[in-house]
C-alpha positions in Angstrom: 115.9 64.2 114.3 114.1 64.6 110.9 113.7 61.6 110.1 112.4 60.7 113.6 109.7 62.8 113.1 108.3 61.2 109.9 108.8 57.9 111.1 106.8 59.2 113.8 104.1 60.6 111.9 104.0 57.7 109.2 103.7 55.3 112.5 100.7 57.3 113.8 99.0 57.5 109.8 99.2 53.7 109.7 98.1 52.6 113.4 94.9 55.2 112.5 94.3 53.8 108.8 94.2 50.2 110.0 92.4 50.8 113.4 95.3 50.0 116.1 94.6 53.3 117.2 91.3 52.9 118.5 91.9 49.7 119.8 93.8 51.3 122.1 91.8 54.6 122.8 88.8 51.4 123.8 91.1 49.8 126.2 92.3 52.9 127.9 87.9 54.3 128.1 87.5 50.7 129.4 90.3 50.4 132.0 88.7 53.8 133.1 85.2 53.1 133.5 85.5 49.5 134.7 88.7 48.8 136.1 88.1 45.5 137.7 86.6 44.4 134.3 88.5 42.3 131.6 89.8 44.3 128.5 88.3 42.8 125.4 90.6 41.6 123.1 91.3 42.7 119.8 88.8 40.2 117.9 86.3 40.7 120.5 86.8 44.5 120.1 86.5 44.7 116.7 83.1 41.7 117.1 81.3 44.3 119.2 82.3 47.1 116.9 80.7 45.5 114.0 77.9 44.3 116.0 77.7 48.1 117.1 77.4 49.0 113.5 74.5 46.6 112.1 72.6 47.6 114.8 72.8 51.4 114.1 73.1 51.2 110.5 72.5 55.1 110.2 75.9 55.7 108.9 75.4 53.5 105.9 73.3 54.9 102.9 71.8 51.0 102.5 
């Protein structure tokens, strides 16, 4: 049961780390607030993310 629970936890640590884990959490807001619209995939989710972030660059320090 142990080791269930680290495999567990080490699962959750890498699906946050490499952004699986947001993919999803965007898919499950989108579902919700437009349910007859088509999920983005994952390269257009992460196209619109990056898009997001050049145009509010006020994260970045340059």
């Amino acid at each position: 049961m142990r080791l269930r629970q680290v495999l567990s936890g080490l699962r959750w640590y890498v699906r946050e780390f490499t952004g699986e884990a947001a993919y999803d959490r965007y898919c499950e807001r989108h579902r919700g607030s437009n349910p007859h619209a088509p999920v983005p995939t994952r390269r257009q989710y992460e196209r619109l993310r990056v898009q997001h972030q050049e145009d509010h660059p006020s994260s970045r320090c340059c």
